[in-house]
N, C-alpha and C positions, 0 to 999 in steps of 0.2 A: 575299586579297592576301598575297604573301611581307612576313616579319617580317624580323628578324633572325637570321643563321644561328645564333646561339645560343640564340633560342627555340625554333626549331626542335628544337638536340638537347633544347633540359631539356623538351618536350614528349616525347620518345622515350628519355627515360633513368625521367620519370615515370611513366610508364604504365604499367608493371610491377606485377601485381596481385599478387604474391608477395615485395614487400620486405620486413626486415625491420627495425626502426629501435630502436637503442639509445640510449638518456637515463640521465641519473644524475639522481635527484631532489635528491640531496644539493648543498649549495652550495660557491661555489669556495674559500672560506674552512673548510670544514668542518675539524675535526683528526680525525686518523688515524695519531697516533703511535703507534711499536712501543715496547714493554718495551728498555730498555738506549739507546736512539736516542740519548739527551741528553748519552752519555757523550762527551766528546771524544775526537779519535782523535790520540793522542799522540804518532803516530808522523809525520803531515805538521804538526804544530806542532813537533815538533821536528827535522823538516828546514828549515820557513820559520826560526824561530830561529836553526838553526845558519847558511842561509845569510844572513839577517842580518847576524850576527855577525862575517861573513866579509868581505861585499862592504859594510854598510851598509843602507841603508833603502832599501827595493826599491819601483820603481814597480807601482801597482796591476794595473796589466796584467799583472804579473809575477808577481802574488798571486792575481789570475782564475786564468790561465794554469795554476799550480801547483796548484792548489785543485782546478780542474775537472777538467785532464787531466792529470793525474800519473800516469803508467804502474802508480804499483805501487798508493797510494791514493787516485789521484781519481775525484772524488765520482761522473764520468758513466763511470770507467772500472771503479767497485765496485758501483756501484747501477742497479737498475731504481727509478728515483723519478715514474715517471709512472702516475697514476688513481687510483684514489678510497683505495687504500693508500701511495701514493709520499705525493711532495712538493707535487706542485700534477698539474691535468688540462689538459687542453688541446682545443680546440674539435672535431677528431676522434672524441674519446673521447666527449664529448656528446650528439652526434648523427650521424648516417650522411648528413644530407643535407649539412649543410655539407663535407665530401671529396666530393659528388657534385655540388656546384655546380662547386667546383672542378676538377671534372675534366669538367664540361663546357666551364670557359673555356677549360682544354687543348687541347681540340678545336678549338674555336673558331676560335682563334688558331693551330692547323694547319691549319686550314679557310682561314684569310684570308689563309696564307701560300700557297696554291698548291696545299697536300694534297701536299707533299712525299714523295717514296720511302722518307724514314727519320724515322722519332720518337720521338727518345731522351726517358722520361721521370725528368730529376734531380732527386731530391727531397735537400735538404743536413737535415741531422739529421732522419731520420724517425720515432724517439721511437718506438712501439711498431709500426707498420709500418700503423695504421688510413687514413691518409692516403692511401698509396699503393694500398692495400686497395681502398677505397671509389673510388677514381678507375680504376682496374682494371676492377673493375663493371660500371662508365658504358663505359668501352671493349667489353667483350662484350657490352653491349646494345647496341651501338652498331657492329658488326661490319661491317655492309653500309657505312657512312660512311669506314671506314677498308681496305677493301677494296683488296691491293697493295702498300699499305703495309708496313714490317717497322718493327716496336712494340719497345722494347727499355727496359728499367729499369734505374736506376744510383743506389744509394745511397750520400752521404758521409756514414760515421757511425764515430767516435774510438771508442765504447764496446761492446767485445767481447760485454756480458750484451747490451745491447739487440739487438745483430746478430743474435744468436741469437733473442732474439723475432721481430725482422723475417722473418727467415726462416720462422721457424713459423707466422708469419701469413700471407706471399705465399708460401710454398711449400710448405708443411704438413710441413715435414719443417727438421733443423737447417742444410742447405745443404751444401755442398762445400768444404770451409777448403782455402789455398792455400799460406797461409804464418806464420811465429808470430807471434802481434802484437806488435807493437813494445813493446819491456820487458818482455814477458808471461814471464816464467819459472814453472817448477812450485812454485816454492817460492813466488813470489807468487799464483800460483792456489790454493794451499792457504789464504791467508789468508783469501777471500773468505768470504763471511756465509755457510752453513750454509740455504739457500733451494733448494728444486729446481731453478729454474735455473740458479741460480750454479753447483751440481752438474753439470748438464748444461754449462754454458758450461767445467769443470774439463776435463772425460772430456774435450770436443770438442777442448781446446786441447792436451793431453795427445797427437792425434792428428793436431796442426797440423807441417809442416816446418818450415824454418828457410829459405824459400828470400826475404830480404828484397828483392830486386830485382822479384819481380812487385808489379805495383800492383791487382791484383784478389785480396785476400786471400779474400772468400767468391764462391760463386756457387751457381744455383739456376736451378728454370723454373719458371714457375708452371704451374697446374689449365690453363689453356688453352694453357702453349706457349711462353710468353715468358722470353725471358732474364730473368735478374734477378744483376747485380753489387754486389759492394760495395767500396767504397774508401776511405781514410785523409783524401783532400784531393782538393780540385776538380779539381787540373789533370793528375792520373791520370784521369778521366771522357775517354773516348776522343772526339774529333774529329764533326761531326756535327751537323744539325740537330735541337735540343734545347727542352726547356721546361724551365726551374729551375723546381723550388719551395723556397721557404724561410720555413715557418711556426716560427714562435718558436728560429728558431737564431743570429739576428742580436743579439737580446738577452743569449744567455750569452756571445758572444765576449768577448775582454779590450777591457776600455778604461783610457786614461791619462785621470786628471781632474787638471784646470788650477783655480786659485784666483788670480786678480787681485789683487795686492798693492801696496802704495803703492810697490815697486820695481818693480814690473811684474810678467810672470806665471810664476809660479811651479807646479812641478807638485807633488801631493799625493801622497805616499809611504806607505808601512806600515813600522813601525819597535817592534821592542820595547818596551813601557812599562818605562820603570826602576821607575817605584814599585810596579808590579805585576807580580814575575815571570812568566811563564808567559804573561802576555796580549801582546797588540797593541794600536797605537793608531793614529791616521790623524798624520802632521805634514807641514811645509810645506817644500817643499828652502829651502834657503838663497841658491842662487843658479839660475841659468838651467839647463837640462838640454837635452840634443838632441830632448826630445819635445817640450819647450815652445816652444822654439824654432821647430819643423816644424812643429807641426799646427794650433797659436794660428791663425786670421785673425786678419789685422792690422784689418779692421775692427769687431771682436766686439766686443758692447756688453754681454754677460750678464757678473758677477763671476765664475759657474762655470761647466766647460764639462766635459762629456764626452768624449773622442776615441774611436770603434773603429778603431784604422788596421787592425789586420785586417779587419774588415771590410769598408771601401774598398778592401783588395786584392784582395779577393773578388768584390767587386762590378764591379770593374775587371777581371778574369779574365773575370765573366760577359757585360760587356758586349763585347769583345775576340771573346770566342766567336758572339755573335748577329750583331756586326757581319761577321765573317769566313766562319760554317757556316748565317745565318738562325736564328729562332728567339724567345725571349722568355724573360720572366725575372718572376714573380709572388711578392713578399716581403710575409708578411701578422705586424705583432708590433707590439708593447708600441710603442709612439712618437709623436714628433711630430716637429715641422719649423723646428727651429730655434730653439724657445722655452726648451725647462725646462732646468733646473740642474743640482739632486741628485738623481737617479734613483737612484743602487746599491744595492742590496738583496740582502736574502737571503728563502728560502723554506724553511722544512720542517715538513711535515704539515700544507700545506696555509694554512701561519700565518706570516705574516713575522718573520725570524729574522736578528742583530745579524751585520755580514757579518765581523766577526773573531774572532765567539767561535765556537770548535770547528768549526776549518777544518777542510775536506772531509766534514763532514756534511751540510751543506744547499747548495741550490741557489743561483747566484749569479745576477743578473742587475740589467740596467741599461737604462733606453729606450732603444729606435732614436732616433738624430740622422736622419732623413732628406734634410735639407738638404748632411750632409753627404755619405751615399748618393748624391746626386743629383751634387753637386761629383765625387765620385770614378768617378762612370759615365762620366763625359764629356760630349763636345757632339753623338759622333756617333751617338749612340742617342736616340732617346724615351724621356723618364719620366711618367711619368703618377702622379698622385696626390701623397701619400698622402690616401686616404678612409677614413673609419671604416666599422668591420666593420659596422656597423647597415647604412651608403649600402650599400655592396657587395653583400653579401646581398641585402639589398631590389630592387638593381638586375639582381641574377639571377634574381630570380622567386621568391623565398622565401616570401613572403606567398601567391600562388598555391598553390605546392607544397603549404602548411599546411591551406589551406581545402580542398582536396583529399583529405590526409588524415584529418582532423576530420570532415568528407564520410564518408568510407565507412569510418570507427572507430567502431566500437558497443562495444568495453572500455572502460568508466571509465576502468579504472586506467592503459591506453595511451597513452587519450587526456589524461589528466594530465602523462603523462608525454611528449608530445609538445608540450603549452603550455610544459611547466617548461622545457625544451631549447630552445624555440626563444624565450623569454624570457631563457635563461643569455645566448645567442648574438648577441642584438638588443637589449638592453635598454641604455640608456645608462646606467645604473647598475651593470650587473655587465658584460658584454664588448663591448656594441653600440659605444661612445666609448672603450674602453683599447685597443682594437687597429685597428690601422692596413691599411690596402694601398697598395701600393704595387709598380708597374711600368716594366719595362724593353722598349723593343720596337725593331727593326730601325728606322731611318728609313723607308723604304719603307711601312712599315705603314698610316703615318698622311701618307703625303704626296700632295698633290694632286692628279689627272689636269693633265693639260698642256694647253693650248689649242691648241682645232685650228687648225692651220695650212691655210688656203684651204678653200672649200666644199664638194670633194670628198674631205675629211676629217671633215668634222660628224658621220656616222654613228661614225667609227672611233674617237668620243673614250671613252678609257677612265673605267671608272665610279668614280664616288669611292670613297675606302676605307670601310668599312663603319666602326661607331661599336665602340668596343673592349667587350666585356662584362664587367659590374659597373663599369665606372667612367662609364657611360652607363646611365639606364633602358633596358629592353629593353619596346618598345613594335611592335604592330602599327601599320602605315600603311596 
């Protein structure tokens, strides 16, 4: 009896007696600091200061914003901080099957759209290029399935070093630079940490034009053939039936935090501490702002509230897109739906880190609002979820997978290292219940066959839509 088309493929992306699977034994918490790290970097505290001083007490978003991507010192535009030497790892890095679940929903869900002529795959911050790597993969083993097709890859990613990784990962070479990165001067590429790649990301930039008007600043083809772009921001990703992915990039955008006050609600700012030079401190505006005013629902019942409005514009872009070229939209991160408060935090080495001491050293992040995701999607797309990463996985056949390869593992030490991975991954104590899924899909997807009309239509009535994977068990019938 036919299954589901997505048991289908993870039967035909599994079977490959030749994978090869990487685990970190170490945990997510481990530290992994370098010599000097602790130092502050004086020179983005002393541009937040000075503009302090200038405009006043700056909304946090504004303090993400500058922190993260600051052209000359932010943190994601100076640092590789992802894997067992960065700041924190990420479920890619873990293991190889999770990017290959994933890229069998890819399919999937080109599958239940019709097996379309074009399948743009977007992945928005793709962090060392493992993601797209491992989903890549599943598409060559999967060759006959997509036969006709033209397969095409599109990366949005702000930070010039990690570009440079992406590309050495999907393309085995630095890529093709198009144009200078935005702020990237020679004198700011000089500053960069003294690392081999930074080096290498120096010479590359050193060979970049200055042509600001194209929107594909890198390019490449991978081992089998396929394009591979990169870009600044979404709405340079060229026109086309598309799959977003968006694993842990919804959590570093900026958010504006709100605090409910017996004047009503007020947004929470960054502002000098007087009593302590040099530091920062969180306070409360004085009177109403245009963020509070906007983004507040009027029926909110929490005292604190997060906002990402980039985020919602993103999301709103992406759903714009599915609705108008088809397609779907898979966001997997830190969240919930409408419930917690204070989320904002910092990371570095692995160890959470005070979000206003010695900015642009560590990582910033805050949970997804998915409630608010879904608000900003629209009414004319489907959302589906958010489900915890344990549901999801489990509902793409993970536990299968495992017993399979525990099955034909005769190394101890692999097969250790294949429990520890997929314990990081599933365990509701370390990632199974902190990460979320969460989807976007054309109306069409999920909408119902029609009733036939007279008895000589009974045969013609089309079939229902198949049940969407990981957000449904994938069961034979």
């Amino acid at each position: 009896m036919a299954a589901f088309k997505s048991k289908i493929l993870i039967s035909g992306v599994f079977s490959h007696p030749a994978m090869r699977w990487r685990a970190f034994q170490s945990r997510l918490l481990c530290s992994s600091s370098v010599p000097g790290e602790d130092k502050p970097r004086p020179s983005m505290l002393r541009h937040l200061t000075s503009k302090i001083k200038s405009t006043g007490p700056i909304p946090v978003a504004e303090y993400m914003r500058e922190v993260l991507t600051n052209p000359v010192t932010g943190y994601y535009v100076k640092n590789n901080m992802l894997g067992p030497d960065g700041d924190f790892i990420t479920s890619p890095e873990i293991s190889q099957i999770f990017g290959e679940l994933l890229g069998v929903w890819v399919l999937s869900e080109w599958m239940a759209a019709g097996r379309p002529k074009q399948l743009q795959l977007v992945e928005l911050g793709p962090g060392k290029g493992s993601l797209a790597s491992d989903i890549l993969r599943v598409f060559s083993q999967l060759k006959s399935v997509l036969v006709g097709a033209s397969v095409s890859v599109h990366l949005v990613e702000v930070s010039p070093v990690l570009s440079l990784i992406q590309a050495q990962t999907l393309t085995g070479t630095d890529g093709q630079t198009d144009t200078q990165t935005d702020g990237q001067t020679e004198r700011q590429t000089e500053r960069q940490t003294e690392t081999q790649t930074e080096r290498q990301t120096e010479r590359q930039t050193e060979r970049q034009t200055d042509r600001g008007d194209e929107m594909v600043y890198r390019h490449g083809q991978t081992p089998e053939g396929l394009p591979v772009s990169w870009y600044r921001c979404l709405q340079d990703v060229p026109q086309g039936f598309s799959i977003f992915l968006a694993h842990e990039f919804f959590d570093a955008l900026p958010i504006h935090k709100f605090q409910r006050t017996t004047k009503g609600w007020r947004e929470v700012l960054v502002d000098i501490d007087p009593e302590r030079p040099g530091q920062l401190r969180f306070v409360v505006a004085m009177s109403p702002t245009m963020a509070s005013t906007a983004f507040v629902q009027s029926d909110e019942r929490r005292s604190h509230i997060e906002v990402c409005a980039e985020g919602g514009v993103i999301v709103e872009q992406m759903s714009r897109r599915i609705i108008q070229d088809g397609g779907a939209a898979l966001i997997a991160d830190y969240g919930h739906d409408g419930t917690k408060t204070d989320t904002f935090r910092g990371f570095k080495g692995h160890a959470l880190h005070e979000v206003l001491s010695s900015p642009g050293s560590a990582d910033l992040t805050a949970d997804v609002d998915f409630s608010f995701l879904r608000r900003a999607a629209g009414a004319e797309v489907s959302c589906l979820g958010p489900v915890t990463q344990r549901s999801f996985l489990k509902n793409m056949g993970i536990d299968s997978r495992m017993q399979v390869l525990l099955r034909n593992c005769t190394d101890e030490s692999t097969r250790k290292q294949l429990i520890s991975s997929y314990d990081m991954l599933t365990n509701p104590a370390q990632m199974g219940e902190r990460f979320h899924f969460f989807s976007l899909l054309h109306p069409s997807r999920l909408a119902k066959p029609s009733p036939p009309q007279g008895l000589k239509l009974e045969k013609k009535r089309e079939p229902a839509p198949l049940p969407v994977a990981g957000f449904t068990e994938l069961t034979f019938t």
